[in-house]
C-alpha atoms as a printed R data frame, in Angstrom:
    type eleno elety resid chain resno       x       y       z
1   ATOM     1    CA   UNK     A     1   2.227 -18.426 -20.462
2   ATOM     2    CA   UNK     A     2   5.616 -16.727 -20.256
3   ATOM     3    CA   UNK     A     3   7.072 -16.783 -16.449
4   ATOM     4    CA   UNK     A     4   7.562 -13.469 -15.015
5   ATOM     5    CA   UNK     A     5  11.150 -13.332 -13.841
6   ATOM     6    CA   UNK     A     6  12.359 -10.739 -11.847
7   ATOM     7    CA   UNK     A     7  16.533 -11.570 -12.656
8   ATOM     8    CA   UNK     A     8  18.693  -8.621 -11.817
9   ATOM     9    CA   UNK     A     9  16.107  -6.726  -9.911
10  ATOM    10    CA   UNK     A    10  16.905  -5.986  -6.522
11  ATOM    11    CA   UNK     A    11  13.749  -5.310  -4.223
12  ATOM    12    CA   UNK     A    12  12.560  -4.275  -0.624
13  ATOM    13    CA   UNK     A    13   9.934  -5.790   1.213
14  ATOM    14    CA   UNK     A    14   9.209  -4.131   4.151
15  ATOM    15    CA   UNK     A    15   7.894  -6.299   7.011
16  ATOM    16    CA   UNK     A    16   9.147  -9.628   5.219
17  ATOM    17    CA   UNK     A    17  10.006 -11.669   8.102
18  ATOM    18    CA   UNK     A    18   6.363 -13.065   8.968
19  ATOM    19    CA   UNK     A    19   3.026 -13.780   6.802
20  ATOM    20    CA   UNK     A    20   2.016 -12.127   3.450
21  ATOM    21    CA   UNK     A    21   5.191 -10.238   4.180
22  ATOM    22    CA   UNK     A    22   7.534 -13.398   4.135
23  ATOM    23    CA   UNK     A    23   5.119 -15.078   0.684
24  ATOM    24    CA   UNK     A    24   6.680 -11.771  -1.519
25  ATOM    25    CA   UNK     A    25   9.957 -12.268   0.095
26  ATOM    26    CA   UNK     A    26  10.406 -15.760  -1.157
27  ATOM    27    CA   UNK     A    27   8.660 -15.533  -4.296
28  ATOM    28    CA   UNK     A    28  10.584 -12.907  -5.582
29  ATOM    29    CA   UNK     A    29  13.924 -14.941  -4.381
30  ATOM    30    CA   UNK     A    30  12.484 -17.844  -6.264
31  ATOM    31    CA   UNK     A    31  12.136 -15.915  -9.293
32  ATOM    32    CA   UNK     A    32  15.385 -14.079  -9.594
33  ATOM    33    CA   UNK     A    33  15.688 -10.996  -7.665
34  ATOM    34    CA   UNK     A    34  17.835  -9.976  -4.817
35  ATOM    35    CA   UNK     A    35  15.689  -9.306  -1.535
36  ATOM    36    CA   UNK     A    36  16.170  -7.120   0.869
37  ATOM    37    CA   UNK     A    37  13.926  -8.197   4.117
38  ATOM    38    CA   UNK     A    38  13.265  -5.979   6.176
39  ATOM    39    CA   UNK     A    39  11.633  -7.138   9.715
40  ATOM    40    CA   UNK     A    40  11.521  -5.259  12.998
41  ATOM    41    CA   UNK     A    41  10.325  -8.677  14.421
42  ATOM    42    CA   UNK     A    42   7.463  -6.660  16.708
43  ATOM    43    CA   UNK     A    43   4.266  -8.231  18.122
44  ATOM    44    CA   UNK     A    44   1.092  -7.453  16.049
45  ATOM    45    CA   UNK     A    45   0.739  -4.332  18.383
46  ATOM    46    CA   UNK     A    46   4.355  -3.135  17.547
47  ATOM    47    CA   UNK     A    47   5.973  -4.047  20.686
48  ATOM    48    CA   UNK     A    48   8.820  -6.254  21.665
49  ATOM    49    CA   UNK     A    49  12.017  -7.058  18.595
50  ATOM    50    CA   UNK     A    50  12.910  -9.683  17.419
51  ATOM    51    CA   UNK     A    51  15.691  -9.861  14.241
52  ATOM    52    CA   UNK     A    52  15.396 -13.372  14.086
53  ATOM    53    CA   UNK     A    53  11.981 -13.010  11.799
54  ATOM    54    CA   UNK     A    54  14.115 -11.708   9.114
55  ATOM    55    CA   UNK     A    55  17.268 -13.871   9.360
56  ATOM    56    CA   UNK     A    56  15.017 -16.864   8.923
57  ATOM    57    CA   UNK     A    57  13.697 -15.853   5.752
58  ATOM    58    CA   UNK     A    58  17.098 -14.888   4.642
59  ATOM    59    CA   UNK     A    59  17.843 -18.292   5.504
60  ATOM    60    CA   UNK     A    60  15.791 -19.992   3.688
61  ATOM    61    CA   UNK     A    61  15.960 -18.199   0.808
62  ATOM    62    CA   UNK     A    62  20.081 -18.542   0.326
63  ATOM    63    CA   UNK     A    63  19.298 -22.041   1.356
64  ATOM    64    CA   UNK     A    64  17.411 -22.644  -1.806
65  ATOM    65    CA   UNK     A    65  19.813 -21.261  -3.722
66  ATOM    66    CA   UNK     A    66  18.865 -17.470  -3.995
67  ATOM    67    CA   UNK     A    67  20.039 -13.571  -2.792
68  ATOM    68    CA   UNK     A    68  19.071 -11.995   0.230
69  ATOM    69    CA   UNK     A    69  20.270 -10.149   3.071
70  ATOM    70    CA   UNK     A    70  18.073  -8.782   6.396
71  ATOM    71    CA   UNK     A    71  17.562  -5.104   7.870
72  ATOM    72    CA   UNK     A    72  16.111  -4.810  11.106
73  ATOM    73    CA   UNK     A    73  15.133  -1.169  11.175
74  ATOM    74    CA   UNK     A    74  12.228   0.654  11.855
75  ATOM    75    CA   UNK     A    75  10.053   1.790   8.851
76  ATOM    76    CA   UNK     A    76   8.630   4.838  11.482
77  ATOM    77    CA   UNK     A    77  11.478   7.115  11.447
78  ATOM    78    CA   UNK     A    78  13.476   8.773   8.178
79  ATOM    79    CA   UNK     A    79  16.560   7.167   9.528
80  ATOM    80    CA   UNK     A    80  15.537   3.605   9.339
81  ATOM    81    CA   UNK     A    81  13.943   4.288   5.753
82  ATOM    82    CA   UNK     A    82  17.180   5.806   4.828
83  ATOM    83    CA   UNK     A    83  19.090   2.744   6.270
84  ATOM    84    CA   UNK     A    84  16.625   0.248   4.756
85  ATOM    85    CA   UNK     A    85  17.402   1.749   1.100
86  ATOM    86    CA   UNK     A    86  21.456   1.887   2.406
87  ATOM    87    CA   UNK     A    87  21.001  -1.817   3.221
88  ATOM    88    CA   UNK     A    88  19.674  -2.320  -0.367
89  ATOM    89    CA   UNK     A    89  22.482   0.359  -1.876
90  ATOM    90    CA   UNK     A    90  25.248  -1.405   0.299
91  ATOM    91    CA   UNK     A    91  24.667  -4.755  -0.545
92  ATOM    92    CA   UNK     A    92  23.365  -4.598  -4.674
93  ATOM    93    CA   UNK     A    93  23.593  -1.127  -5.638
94  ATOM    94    CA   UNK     A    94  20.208  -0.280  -6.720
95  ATOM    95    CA   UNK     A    95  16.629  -0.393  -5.671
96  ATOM    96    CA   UNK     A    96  14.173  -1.678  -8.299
97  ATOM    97    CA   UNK     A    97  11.046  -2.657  -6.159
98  ATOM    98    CA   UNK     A    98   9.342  -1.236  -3.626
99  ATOM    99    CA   UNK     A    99   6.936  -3.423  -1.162
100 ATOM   100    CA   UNK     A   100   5.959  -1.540   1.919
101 ATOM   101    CA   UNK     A   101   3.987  -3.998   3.643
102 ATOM   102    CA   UNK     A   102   5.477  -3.485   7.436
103 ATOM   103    CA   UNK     A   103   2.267  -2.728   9.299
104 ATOM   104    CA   UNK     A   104   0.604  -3.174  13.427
105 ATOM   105    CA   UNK     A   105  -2.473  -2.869  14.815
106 ATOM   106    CA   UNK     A   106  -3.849  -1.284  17.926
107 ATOM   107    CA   UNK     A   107  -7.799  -1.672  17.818
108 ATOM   108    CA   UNK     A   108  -9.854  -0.030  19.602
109 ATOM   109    CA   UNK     A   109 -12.693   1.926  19.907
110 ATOM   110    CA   UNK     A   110 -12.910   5.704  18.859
111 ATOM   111    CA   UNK     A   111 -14.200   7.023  22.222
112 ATOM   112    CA   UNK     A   112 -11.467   4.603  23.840
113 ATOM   113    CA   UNK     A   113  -8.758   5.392  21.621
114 ATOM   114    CA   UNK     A   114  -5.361   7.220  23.389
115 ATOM   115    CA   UNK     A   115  -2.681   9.202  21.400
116 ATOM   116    CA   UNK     A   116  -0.665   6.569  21.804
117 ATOM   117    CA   UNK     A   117  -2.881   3.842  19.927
118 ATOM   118    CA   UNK     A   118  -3.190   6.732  17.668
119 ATOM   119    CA   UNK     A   119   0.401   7.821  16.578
120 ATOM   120    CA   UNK     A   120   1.778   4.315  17.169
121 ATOM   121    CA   UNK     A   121  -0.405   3.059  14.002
122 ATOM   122    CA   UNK     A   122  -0.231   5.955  11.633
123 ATOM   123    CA   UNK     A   123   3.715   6.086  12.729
124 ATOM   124    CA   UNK     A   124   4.309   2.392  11.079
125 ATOM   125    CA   UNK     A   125   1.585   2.417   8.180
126 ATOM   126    CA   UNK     A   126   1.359   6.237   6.922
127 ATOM   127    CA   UNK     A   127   5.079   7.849   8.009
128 ATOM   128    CA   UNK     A   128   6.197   4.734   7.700
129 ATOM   129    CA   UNK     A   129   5.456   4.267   3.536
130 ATOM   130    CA   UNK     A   130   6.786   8.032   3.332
131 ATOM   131    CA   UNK     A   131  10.131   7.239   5.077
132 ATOM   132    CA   UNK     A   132  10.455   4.429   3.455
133 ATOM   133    CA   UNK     A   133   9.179   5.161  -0.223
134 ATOM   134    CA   UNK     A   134  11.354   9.247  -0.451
135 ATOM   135    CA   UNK     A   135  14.312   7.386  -0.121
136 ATOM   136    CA   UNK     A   136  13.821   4.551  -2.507
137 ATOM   137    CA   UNK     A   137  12.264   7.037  -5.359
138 ATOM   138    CA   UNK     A   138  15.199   9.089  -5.318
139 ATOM   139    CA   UNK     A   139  17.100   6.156  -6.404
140 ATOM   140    CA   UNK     A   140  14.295   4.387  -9.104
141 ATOM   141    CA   UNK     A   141  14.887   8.027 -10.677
142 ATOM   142    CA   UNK     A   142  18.181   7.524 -10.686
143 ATOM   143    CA   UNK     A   143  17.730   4.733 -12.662
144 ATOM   144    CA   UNK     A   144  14.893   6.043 -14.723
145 ATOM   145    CA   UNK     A   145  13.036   2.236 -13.192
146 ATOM   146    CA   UNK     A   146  10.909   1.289 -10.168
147 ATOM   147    CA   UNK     A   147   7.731  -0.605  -9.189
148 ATOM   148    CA   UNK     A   148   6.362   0.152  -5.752
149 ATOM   149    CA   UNK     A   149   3.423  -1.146  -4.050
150 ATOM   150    CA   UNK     A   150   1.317   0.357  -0.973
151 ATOM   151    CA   UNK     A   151  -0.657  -1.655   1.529
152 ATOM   152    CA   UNK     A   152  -4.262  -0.672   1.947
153 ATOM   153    CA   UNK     A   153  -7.075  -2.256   3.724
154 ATOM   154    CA   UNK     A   154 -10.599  -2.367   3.178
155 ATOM   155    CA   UNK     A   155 -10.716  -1.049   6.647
156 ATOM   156    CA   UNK     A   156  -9.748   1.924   5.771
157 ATOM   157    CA   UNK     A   157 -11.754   1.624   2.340
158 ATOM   158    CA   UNK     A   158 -14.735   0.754   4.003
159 ATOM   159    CA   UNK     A   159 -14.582   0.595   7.189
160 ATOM   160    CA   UNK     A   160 -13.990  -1.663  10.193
161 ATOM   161    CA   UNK     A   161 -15.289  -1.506  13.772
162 ATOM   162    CA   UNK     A   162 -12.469  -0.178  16.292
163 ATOM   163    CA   UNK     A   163  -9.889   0.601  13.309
164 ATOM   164    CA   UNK     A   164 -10.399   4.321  13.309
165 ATOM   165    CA   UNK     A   165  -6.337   4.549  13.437
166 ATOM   166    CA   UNK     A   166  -5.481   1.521  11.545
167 ATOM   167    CA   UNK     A   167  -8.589   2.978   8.781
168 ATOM   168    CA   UNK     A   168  -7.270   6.226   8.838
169 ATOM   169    CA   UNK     A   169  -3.758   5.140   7.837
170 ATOM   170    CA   UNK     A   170  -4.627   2.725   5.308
171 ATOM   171    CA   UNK     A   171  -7.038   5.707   3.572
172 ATOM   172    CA   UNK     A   172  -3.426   7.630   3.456
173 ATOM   173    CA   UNK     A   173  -1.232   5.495   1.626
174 ATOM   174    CA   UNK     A   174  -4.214   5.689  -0.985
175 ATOM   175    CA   UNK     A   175  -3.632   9.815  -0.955
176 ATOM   176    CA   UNK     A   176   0.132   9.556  -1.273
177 ATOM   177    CA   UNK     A   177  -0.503   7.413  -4.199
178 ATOM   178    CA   UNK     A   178  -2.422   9.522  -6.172
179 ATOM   179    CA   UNK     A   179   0.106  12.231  -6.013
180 ATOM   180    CA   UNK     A   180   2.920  10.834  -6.139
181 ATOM   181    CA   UNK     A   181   2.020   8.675  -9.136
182 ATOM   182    CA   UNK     A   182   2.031  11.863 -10.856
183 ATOM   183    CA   UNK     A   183   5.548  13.045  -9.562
184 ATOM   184    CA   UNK     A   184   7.264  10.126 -10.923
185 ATOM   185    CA   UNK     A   185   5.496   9.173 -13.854
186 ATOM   186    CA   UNK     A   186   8.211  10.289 -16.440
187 ATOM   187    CA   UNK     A   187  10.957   7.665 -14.762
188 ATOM   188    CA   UNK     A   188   9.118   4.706 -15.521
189 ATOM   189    CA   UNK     A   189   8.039   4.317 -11.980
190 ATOM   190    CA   UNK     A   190   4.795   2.850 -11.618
191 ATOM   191    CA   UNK     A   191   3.047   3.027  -7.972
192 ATOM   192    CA   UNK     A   192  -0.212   0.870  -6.902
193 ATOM   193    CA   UNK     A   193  -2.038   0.061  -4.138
194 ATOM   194    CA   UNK     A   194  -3.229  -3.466  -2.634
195 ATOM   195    CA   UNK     A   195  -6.027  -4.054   0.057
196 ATOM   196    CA   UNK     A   196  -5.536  -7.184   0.905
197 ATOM   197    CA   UNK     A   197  -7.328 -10.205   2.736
198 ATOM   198    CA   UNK     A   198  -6.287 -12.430   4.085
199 ATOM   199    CA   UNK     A   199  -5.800 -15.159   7.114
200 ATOM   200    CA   UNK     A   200  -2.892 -13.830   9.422
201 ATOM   201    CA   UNK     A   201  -1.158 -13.392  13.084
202 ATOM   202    CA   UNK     A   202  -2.736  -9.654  12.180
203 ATOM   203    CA   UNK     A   203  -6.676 -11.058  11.519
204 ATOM   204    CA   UNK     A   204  -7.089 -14.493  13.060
205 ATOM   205    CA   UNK     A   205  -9.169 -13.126  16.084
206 ATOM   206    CA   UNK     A   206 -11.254 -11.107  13.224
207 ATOM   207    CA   UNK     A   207 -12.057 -13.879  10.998
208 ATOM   208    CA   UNK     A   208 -14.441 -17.239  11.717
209 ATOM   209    CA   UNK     A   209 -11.755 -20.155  12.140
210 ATOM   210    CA   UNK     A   210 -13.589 -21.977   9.061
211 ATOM   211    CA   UNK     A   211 -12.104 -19.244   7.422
212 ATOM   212    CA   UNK     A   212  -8.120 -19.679   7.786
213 ATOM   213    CA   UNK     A   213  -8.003 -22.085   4.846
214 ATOM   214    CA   UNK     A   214  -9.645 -20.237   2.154
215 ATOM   215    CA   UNK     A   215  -8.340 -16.542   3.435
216 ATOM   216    CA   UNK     A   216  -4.960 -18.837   2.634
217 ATOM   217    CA   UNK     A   217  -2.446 -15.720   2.662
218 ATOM   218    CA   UNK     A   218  -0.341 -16.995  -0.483
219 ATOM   219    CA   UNK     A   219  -3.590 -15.853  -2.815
220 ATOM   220    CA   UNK     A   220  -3.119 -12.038  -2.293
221 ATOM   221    CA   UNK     A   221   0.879 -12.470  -3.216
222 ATOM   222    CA   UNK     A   222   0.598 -13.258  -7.382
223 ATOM   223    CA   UNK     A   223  -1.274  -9.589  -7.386
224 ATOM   224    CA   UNK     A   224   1.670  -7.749  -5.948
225 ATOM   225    CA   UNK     A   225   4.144  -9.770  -7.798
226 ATOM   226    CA   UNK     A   226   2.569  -8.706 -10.959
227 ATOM   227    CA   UNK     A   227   2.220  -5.154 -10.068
228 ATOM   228    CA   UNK     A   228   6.371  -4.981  -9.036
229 ATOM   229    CA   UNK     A   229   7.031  -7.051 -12.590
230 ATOM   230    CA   UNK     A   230   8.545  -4.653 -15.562
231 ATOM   231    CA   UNK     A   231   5.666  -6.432 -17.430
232 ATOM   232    CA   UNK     A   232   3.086  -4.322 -15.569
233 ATOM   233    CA   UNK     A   233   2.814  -0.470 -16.957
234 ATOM   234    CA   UNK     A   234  -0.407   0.485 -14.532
235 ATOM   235    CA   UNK     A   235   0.040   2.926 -12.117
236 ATOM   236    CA   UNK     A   236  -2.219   4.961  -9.445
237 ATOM   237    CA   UNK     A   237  -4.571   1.871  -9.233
238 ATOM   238    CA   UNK     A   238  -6.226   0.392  -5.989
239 ATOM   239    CA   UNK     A   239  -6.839  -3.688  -6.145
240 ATOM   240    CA   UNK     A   240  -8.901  -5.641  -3.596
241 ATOM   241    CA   UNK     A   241  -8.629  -8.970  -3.085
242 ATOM   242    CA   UNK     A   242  -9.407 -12.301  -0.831
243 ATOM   243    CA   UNK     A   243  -9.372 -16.026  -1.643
244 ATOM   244    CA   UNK     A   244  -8.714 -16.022  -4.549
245 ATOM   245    CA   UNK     A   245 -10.913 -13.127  -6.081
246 ATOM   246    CA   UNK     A   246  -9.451  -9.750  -7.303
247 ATOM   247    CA   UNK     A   247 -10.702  -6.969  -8.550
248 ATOM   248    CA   UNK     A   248  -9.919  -2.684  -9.144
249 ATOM   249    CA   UNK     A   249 -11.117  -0.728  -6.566
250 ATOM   250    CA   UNK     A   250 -11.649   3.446  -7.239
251 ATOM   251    CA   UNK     A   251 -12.643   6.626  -5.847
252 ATOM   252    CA   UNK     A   252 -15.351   8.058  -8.443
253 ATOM   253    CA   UNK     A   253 -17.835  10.508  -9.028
254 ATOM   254    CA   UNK     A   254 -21.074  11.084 -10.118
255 ATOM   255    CA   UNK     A   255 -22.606  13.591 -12.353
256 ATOM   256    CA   UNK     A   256 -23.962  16.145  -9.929
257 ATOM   257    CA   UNK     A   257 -25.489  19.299 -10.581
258 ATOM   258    CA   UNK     A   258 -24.522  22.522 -11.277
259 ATOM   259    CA   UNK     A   259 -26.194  25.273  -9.570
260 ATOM   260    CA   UNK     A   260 -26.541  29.067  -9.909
261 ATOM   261    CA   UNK     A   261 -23.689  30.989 -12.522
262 ATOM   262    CA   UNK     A   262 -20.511  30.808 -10.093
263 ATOM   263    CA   UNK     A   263 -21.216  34.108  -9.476
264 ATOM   264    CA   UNK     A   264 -24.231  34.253  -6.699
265 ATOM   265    CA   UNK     A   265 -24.687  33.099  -3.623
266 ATOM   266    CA   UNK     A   266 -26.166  29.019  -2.785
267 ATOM   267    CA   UNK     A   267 -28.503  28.831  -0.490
268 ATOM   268    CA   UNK     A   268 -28.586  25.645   2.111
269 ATOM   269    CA   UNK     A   269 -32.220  25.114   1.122
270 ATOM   270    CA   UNK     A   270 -30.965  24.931  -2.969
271 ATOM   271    CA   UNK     A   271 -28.592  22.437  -1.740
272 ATOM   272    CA   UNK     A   272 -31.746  20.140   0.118
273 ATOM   273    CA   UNK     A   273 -33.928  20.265  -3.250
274 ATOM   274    CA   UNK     A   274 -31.084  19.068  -5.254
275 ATOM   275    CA   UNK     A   275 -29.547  16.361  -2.383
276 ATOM   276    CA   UNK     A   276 -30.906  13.547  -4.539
277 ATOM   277    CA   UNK     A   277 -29.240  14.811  -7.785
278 ATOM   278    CA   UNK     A   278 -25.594  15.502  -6.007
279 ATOM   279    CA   UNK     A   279 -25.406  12.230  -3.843
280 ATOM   280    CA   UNK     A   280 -26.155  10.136  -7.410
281 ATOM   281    CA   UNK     A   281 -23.699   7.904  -8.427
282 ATOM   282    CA   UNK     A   282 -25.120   6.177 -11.368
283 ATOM   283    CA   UNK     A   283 -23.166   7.501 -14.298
284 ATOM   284    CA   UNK     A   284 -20.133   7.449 -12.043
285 ATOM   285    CA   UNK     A   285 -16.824   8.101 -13.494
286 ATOM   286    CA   UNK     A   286 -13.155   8.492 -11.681
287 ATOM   287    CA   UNK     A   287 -10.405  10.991 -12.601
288 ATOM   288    CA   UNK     A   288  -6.704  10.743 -12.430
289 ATOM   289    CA   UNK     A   289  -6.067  13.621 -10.660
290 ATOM   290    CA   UNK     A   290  -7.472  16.702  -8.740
291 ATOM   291    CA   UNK     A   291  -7.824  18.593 -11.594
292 ATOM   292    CA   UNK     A   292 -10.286  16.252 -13.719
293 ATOM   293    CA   UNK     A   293 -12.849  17.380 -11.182
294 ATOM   294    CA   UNK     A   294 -12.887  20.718 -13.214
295 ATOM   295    CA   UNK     A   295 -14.767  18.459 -15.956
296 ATOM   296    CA   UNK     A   296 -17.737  18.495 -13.375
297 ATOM   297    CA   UNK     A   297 -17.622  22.711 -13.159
298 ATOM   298    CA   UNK     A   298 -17.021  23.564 -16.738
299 ATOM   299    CA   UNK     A   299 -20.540  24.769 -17.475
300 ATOM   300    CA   UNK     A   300 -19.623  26.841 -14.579
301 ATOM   301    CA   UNK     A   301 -16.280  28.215 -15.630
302 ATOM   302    CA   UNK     A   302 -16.604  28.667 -19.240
């Protein structure tokens, strides 16, 4: 197979001081590009700093030979996007890839949950990918180039016990995705989506302990290499994966049912004798925007 290089690319991954975070960082060093790492160095529940996260993997990537420089802003605010893409801008004049991957977590319970816990979490995953991402778009366009990559989590896919926040978040990075796949398309500027699992400081009191070997962390970072490569020309997709499986993930539709003439009233009760028909799924099919929906209603429109 021919190796996917990434030589004269210059990317940011956001979060890259610790875990899956670090894995891109490095890998991308290792084959050719110039990294920008960007680490806070907060707990798992976003408090605390420390900029040491990111220096060491700065370290240890010019210590084997490659480019890299740290940024120890805060993906939660507009300024420290802007400052993150300045750091890239700055130091190699261009921004070709896009990881945001910075992310916390502050479980608990719906009923239990303050504003706090609330804002805290969709602050760093769902702001956080919009102050981070505006910025670096307006520079891909620039350069009619870019590869960017959002963080899901089957959490927020599917669900997860005391992640209403974290879920909530994750299901928004998915929604910014869709649209602004659509935005950008003409600039060569493809945009994906990961939900990753994996074995981390963020999961290890989630996961059985016989588990941490074969969640190994390094098996969700080929994916997201391949999606940031110039090789890769898919865009507005959602991929799950977890020890070593992967697989597309999407939001689809089934047939339904049309019912009355789009001119008269629906009753509740018309909606009850037909429940089976709507909530079918069978011949499910998934659209690439809003508008394909209107495939559904034509009998209705024409």
């Amino acid at each position: 197979m021919d190796k996917i290089n990434y030589d004269g690319k210059v990317a940011i991954v956001t979060g890259g001081g610790q875990g899956i975070g670090r894995m891109y960082a490095l890998e991308l060093a290792g084959r050719g590009a110039k990294v920008v790492v960007n680490d806070l160095g907060v707990a798992r529940d976003g408090t605390g700093t420390d900029t040491s996260a990111a220096d060491k993997v700065v370290d240890e990537i010019i210590s084997a030979g490659g480019k890299a420089v740290a940024n120890y802003d805060s993906v939660a605010t507009m300024d420290g996007g802007k400052n993150i893409v300045k750091t890239a801008m700055d130091t190699y004049d261009k921004v070709d890839i896009l990881i945001n991957n910075a992310g916390i977590i502050r479980d608990k319970s719906f009923m239990k949950m303050t504003e706090e816990e609330w804002d805290s979490v969709v602050n760093v995953h769902l702001k956080g990918a919009f102050c981070v991402t505006q910025p670096a778009v307006k520079v891909m366009k620039e350069n009619n180039y870019g590869r960017i990559v959002f963080t899901a989590s089957t959490s927020g896919l599917y669900g997860n016990f005391g992640q209403t926040n974290y879920g909530a978040a994750k299901m928004g990075l998915i929604g910014i995705m869709n649209s602004l796949k659509l935005e950008v398309s003409k600039y060569n500027i493809k945009i994906n989506t990961v939900a990753p699992t994996a074995w981390s400081r963020m999961t290890a009191d989630v996961f059985p302990p016989e588990f941490e070997a074969k969640l190994n962390a390094q098996f969700n970072e080929p994916m997201v290499l391949y999606l940031c490569a110039e090789e890769n020309t898919a865009s507005g997709h959602v991929f799950t994966m977890g020890a070593g499986w992967y697989g597309r993930t999407a939001i689809v539709s089934g047939d339904g049912i049309c019912i009355g003439n789009a001119k008269r009233s629906i009753s509740v009760e018309e909606i009850k004798e037909n429940f089976k028909k709507i909530s079918d799924v069978e011949n499910k099919r998934e659209h690439d925007s809003a508008l394909g929906m209107f495939e559904y209603m034509g009998p209705l429109l024409s």
